[in-house]
C-alpha positions in Angstrom: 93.3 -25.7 -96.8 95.7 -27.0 -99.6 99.2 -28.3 -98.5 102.1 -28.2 -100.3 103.6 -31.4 -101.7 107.1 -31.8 -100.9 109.0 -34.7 -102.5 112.1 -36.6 -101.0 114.5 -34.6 -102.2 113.3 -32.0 -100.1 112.3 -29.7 -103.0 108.6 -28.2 -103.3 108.6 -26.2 -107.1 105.8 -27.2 -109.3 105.3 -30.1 -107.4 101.8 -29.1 -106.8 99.2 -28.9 -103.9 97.6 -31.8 -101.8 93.9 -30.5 -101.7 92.1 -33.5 -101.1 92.2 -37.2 -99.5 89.5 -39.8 -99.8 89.8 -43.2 -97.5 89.8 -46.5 -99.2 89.5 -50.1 -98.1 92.7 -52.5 -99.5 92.4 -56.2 -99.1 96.4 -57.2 -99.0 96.5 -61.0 -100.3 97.4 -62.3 -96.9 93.2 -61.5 -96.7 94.1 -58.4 -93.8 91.8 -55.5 -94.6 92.4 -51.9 -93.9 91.2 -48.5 -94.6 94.0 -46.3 -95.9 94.0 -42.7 -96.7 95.4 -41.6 -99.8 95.8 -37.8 -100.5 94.7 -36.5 -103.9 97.4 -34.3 -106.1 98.5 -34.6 -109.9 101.4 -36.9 -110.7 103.2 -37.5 -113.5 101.0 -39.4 -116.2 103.4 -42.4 -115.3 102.8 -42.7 -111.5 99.1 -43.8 -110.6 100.1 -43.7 -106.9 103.1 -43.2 -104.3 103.6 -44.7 -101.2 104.7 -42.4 -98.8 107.3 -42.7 -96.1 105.8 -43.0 -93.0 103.5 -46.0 -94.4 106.9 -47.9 -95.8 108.9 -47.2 -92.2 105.3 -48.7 -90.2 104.5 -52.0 -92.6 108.2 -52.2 -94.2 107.6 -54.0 -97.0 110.2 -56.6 -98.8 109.9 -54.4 -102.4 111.4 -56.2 -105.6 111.8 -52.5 -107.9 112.6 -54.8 -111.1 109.1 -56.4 -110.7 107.4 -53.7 -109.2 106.0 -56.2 -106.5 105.7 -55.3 -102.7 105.3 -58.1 -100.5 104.8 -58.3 -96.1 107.5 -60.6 -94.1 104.5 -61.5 -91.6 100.9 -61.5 -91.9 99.2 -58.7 -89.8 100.0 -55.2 -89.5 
């Protein structure tokens, strides 16, 4: 069943439908590998992914926006 995609600001129109996730394995450069879910909608040509709340509140990443790099304090999640 599709689910609605709601974005930060709270707001839900013509942001599209979340109709399918597929699980992938990520090898972070401290060498720790895990299988994350990412769910499948359209985004804006410019975005190839977004990283979703709950994931940035669990690992809270150090995030340098000017780079665009995300790096982990400690090794291990």
């Amino acid at each position: 069943m599709p689910v609605r995609l709601a974005l930060f600001d709270g707001t839900t129109a013509s942001a599209g439908f979340i109709t399918e996730s597929v699980i992938i394995p990520i090898m972070f450069l401290t060498g720790d590998l895990q299988s994350l879910e990412f769910l499948l909608t359209r985004l804006d040509p410019s975005c190839s992914a977004v990283l979703g709340h709950r994931w940035l509140a669990k690992y809270n990443p150090q995030i340098d926006w000017n780079l665009g790099h995300i790096s982990f304090k400690t090794q291990g999640y």
